[in-house]
LUMPA-461816 format. One record per residue (C-alpha): x, y, z; residue in one letter; residue number from 1. Coordinates in steps of 0.001 Angstrom, whole numbers. Layout:
BEGIN
+---------+---------+---------+------+-----+
:       u :       v :       w : code : pos :
+---------+---------+---------+------+-----+
:       X :       Y :       Z :    a : NUM :
...
+---------+---------+---------+------+-----+
***
This chain:
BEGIN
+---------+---------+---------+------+-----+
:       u :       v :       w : code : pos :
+---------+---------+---------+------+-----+
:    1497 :   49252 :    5318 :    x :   1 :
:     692 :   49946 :    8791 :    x :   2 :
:   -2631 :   49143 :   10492 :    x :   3 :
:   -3297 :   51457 :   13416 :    x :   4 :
:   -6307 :   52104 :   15582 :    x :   5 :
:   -6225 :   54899 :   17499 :    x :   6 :
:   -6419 :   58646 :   16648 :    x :   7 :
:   -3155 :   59554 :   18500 :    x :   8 :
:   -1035 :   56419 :   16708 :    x :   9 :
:   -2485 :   57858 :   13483 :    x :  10 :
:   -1526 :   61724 :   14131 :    x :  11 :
:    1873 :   60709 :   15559 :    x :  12 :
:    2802 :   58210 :   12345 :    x :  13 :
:    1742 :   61273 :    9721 :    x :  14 :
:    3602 :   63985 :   11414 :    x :  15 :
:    6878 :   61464 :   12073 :    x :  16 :
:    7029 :   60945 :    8170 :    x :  17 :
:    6791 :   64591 :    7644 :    x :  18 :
:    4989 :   64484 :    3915 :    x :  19 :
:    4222 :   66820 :    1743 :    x :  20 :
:    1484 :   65397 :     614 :    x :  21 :
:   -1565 :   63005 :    2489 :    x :  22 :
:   -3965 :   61202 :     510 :    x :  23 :
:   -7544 :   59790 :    1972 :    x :  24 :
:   -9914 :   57278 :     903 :    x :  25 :
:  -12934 :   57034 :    3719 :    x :  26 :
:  -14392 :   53229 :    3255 :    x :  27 :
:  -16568 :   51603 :    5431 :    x :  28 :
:  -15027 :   48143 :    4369 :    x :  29 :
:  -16058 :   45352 :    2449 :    x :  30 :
:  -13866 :   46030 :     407 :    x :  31 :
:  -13930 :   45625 :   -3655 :    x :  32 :
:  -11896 :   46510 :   -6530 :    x :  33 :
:  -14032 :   49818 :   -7177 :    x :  34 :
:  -12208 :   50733 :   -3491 :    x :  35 :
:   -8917 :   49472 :   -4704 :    x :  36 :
:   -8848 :   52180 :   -7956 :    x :  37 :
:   -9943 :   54711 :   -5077 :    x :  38 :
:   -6842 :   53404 :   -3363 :    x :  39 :
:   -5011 :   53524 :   -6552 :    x :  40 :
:   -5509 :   56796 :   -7700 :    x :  41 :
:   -4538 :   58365 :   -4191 :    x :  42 :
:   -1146 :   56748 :   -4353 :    x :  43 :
:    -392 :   58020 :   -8121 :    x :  44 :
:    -890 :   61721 :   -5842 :    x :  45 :
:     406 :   61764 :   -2693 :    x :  46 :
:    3557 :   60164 :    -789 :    x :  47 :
:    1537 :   59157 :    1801 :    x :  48 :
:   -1941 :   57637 :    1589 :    x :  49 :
:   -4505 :   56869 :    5010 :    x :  50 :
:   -7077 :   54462 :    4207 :    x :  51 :
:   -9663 :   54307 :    6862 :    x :  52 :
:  -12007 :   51245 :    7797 :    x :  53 :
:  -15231 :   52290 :    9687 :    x :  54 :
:  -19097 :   51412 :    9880 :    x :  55 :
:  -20640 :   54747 :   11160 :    x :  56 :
:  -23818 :   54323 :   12804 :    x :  57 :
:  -24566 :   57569 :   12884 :    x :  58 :
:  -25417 :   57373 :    8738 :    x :  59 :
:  -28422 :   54592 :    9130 :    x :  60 :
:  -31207 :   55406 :    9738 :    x :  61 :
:  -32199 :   51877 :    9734 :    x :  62 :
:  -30812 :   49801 :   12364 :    x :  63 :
:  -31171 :   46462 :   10397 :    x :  64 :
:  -29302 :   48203 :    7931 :    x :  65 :
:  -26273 :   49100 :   10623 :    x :  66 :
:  -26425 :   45553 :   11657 :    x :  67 :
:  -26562 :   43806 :    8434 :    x :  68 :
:  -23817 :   45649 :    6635 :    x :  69 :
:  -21070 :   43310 :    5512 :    x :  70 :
:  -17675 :   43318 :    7925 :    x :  71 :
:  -14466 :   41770 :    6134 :    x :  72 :
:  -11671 :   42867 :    7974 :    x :  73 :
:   -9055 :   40740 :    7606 :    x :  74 :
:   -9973 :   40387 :    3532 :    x :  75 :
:   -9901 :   43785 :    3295 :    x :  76 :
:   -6273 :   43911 :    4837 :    x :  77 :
:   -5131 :   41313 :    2502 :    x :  78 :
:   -6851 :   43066 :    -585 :    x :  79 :
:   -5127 :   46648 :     777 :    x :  80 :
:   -1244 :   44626 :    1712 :    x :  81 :
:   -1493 :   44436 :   -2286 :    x :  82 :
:   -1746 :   47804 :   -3103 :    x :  83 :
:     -93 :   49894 :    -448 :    x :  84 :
:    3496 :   50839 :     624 :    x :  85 :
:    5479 :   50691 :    3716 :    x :  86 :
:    4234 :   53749 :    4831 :    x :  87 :
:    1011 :   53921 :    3888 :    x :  88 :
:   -1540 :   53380 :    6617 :    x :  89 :
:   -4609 :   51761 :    7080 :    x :  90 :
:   -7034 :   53449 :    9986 :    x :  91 :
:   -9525 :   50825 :   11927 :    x :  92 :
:  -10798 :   52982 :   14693 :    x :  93 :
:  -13678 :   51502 :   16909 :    x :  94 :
:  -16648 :   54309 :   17548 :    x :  95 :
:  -14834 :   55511 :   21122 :    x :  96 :
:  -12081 :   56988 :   18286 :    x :  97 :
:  -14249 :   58784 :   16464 :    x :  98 :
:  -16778 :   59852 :   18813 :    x :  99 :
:  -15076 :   60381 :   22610 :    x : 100 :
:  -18090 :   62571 :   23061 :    x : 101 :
:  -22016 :   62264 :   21283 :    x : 102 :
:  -22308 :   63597 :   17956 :    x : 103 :
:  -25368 :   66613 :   18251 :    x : 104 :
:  -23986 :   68513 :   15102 :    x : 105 :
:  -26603 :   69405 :   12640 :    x : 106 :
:  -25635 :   70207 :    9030 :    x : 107 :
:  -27602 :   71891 :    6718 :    x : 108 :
:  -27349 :   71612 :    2342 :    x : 109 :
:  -30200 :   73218 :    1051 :    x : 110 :
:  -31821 :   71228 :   -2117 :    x : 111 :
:  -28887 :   68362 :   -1112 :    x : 112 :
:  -31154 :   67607 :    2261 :    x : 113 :
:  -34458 :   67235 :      -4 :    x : 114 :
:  -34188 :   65206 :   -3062 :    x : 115 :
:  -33445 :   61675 :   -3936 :    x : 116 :
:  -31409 :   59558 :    -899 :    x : 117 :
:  -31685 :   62864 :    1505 :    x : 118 :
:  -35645 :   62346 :    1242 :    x : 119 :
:  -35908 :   58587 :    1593 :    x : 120 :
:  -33026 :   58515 :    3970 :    x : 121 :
:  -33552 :   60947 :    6376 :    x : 122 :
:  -30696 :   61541 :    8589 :    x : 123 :
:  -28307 :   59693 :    6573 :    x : 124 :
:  -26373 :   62739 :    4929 :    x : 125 :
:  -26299 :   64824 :    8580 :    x : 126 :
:  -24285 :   61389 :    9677 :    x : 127 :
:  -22432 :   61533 :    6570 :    x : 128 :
:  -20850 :   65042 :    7573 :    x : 129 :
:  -20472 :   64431 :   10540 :    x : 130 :
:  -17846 :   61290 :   10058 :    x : 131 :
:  -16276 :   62795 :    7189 :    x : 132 :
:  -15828 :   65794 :    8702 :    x : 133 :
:  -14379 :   64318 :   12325 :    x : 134 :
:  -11800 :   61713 :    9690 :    x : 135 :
:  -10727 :   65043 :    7803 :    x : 136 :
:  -10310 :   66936 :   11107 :    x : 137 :
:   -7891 :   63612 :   12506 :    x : 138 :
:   -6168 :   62816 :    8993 :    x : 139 :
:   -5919 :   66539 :    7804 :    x : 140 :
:   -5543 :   65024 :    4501 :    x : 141 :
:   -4198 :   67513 :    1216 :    x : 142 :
:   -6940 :   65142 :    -928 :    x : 143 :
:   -9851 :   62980 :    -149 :    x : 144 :
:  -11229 :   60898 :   -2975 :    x : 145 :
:  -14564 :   59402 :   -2976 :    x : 146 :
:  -16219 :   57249 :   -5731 :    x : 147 :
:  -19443 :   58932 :   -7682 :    x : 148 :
:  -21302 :   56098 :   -7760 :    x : 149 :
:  -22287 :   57515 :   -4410 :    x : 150 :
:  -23716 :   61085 :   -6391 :    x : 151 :
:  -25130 :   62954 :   -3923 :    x : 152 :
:  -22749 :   61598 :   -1032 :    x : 153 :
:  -20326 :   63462 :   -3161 :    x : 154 :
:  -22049 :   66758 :   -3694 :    x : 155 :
:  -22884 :   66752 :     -30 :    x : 156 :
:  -19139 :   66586 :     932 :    x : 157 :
:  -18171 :   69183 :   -1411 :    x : 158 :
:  -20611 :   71309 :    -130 :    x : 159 :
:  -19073 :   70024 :    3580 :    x : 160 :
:  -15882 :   71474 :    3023 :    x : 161 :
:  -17226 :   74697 :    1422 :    x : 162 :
:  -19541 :   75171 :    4568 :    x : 163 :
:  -16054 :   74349 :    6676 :    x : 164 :
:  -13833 :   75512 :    4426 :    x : 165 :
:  -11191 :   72794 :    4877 :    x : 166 :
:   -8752 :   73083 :    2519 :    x : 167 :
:   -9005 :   69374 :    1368 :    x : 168 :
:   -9237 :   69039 :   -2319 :    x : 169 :
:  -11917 :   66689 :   -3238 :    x : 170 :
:  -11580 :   64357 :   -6293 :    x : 171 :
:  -14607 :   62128 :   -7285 :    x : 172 :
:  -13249 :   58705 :   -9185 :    x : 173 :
:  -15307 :   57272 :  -11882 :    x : 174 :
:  -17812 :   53745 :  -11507 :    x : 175 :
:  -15624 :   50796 :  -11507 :    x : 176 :
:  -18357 :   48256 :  -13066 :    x : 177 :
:  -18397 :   44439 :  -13174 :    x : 178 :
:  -18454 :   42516 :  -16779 :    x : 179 :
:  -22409 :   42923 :  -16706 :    x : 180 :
:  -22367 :   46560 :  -15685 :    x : 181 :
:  -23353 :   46315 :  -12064 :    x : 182 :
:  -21584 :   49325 :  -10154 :    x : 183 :
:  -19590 :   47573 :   -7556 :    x : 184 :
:  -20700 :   48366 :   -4330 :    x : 185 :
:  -20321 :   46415 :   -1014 :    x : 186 :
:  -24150 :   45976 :    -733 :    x : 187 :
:  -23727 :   43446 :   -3958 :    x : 188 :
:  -22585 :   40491 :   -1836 :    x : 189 :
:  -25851 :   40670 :     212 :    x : 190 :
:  -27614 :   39861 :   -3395 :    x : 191 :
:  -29564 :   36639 :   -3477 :    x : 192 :
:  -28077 :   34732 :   -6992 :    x : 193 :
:  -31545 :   35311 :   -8680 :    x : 194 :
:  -31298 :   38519 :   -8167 :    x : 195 :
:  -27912 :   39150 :   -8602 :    x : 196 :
:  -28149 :   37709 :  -12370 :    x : 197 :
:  -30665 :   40297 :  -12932 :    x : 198 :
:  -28903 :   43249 :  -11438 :    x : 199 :
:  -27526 :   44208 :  -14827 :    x : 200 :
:  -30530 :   46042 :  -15623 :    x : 201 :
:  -30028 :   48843 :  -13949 :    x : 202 :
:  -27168 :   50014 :  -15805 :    x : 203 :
:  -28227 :   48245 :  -19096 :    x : 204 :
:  -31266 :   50614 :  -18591 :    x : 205 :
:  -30011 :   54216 :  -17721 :    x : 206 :
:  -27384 :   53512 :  -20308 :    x : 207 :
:  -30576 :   53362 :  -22213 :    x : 208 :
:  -32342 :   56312 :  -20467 :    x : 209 :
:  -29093 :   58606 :  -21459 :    x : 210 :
:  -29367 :   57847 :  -25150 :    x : 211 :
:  -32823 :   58970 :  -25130 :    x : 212 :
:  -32384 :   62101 :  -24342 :    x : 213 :
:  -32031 :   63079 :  -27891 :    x : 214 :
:  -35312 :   62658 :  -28761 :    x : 215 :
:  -37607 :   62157 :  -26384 :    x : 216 :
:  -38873 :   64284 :  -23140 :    x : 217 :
:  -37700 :   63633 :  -19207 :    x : 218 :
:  -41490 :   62436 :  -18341 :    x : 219 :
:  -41318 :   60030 :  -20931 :    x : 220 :
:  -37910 :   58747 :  -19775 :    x : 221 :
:  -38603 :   58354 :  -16303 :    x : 222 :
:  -41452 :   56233 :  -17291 :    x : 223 :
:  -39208 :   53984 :  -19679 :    x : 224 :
:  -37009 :   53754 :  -16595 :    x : 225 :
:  -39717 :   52588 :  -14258 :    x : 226 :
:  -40910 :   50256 :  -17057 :    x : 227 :
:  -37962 :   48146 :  -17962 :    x : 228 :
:  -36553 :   47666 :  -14445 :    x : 229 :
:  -39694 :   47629 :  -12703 :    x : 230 :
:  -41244 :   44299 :  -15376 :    x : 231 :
:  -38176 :   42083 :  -13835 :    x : 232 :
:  -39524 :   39945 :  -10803 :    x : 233 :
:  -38388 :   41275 :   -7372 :    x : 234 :
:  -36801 :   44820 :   -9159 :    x : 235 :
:  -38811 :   48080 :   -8089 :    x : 236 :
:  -37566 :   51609 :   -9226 :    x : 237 :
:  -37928 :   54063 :   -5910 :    x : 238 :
:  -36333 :   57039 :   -8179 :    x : 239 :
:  -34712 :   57881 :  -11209 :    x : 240 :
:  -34157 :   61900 :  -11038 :    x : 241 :
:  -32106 :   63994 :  -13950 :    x : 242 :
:  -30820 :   66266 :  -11677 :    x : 243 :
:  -27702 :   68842 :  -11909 :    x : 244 :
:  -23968 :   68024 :  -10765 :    x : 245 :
:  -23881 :   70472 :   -7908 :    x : 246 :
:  -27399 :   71414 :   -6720 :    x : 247 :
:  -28814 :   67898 :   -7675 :    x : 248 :
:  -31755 :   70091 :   -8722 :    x : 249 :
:  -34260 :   67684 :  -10739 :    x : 250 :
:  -35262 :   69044 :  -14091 :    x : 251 :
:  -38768 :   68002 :  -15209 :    x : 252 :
:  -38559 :   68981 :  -18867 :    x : 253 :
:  -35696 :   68814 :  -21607 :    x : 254 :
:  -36285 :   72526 :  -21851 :    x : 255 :
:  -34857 :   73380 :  -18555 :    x : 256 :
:  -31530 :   72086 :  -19096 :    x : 257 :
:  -28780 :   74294 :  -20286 :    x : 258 :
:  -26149 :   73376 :  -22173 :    x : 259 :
:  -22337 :   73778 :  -20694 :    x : 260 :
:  -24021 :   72281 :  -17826 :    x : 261 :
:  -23551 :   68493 :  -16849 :    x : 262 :
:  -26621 :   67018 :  -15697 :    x : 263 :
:  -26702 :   63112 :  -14493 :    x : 264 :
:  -29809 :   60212 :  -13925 :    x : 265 :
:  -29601 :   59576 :  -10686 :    x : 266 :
:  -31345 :   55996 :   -9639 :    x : 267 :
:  -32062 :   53688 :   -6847 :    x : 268 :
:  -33526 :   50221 :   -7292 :    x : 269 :
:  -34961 :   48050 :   -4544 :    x : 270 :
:  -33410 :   44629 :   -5678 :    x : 271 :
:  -35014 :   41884 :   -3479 :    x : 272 :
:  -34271 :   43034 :     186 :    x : 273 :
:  -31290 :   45463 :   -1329 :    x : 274 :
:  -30941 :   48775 :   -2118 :    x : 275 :
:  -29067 :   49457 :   -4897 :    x : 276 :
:  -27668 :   53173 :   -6398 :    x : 277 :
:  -26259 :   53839 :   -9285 :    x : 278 :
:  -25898 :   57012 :  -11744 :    x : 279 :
:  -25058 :   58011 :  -15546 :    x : 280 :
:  -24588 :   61348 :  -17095 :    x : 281 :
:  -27067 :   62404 :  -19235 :    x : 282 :
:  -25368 :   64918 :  -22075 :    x : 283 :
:  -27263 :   67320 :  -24556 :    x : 284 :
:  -26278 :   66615 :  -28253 :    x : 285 :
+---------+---------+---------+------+-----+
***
């Protein structure tokens, strides 16, 4: 693989190998093995595949947050050297790359900008566009593939490209879990071991939460959901939203969903001094 970290080494390298087809897999680092099957699935597609390495500030809207976030370089390297080819590239820009000039764009997504991270995040989703959009307009990649652990990061980019119209084809990659059901995320590391061991209620629970459906009503669901999680020391539910795959439109009543639509329970957990996400789709039987 080659490591590169400027824009114009990167554009120079993908138009010298002249390939039909460019894979992408955005990461801010920290690396994991649910980034690896991102990593893994691109290079099944395409002949070439960019992997990018990059902390945007311009997604936090808290600073401790930004300052906090776990930075692995050279382990990530090693854990990518595994997995990638010769000419495969990995893209470690510093912000100077990616913004030469301030950032003022504002993006708009309708319901997307209102509900669930959008509305305890605020800001976060406007930075969001704005870095995936300036690594699609560098990479001009054929694919981009993003894991749905991260929902309504997912919808928002779809909606990105529509609003753009990029011709990028967006593929979301299922949760890659540990043995207890934890999604992996690079956030996990920061756990503290107490908490850690407990972490395996979240999934454990909206696994729970999905077979309910069946027979019971969204209210009393969400209250189950707030219940189980919330009774475990240092574990507090901020939402837990049934919402559509597109719109992320909560429903409030098993009434208002139609079937042939796929709806999913959307969740985020403050564990200790983390936030954790995490998601399940909920099916009518």
């Amino acid at each position: 693989m080659k490591v590169l970290n400027t824009v114009i080494e990167l554009q120079n390298q993908i138009r010298n190998m002249q390939s039909d087809s460019v894979g992408f897999v955005p990461t801010m680092g920290a690396l994991h093995n649910g980034h690896i099957s991102l990593v893994e699935n691109a290079l099944a597609q395409c002949q070439v595949v960019v992997v990018s390495i990059y902390v945007n500030p311009t997604q936090f809207n808290d600073k401790n947050d930004l300052k906090n976030y776990p930075r692995t370089l050279e382990n990530d390297l090693e854990l990518l050297e595994a997995v990638l080819r010769e000419n495969d590239i990995v893209f470690t820009p510093d912000n100077k790359e990616i913004y030469p000039v301030e950032d003022n764009r504002e993006f708009h997504f309708g319901n997307l900008d209102n509900v669930m991270e959008a509305r305890l995040r605020p800001g976060h989703f406007n930075g969001v566009a704005q870095v995936v959009s300036r690594l699609f307009e560098i990479v001009k990649p054929d694919i981009a593939i993003f894991g749905l652990k991260d929902f309504q990061q997912l919808a928002v980019i779809k909606a990105l490209v529509s609003q753009t119209g990029n011709k990028v084809r967006i593929i979301g990659h299922p949760i890659i879990r540990e043995d207890d059901g934890l999604a992996m995320s690079s956030r996990n590391r920061l756990l503290e071991p107490e908490i850690r061991k407990n972490a395996s209620i979240i999934y454990k629970t909206i696994s729970a939460a999905s077979a309910m459906i069946s027979d019971s009503d969204i209210p009393q669901i969400k209250s189950f959901v707030k219940n189980s999680i919330g009774k475990i020391n240092q574990f507090e539910v901020e939402y837990f939203d049934i919402v559509d795959d597109t719109e992320l439109i909560p429903v409030n009543k098993r009434s208002e969903m139609v079937i042939g639509k796929r709806y999913f329970g959307c969740i985020a957990v403050r564990a200790g001094k983390i936030r954790l996400i995490d998601n399940i789709e909920i099916g009518l039987v």
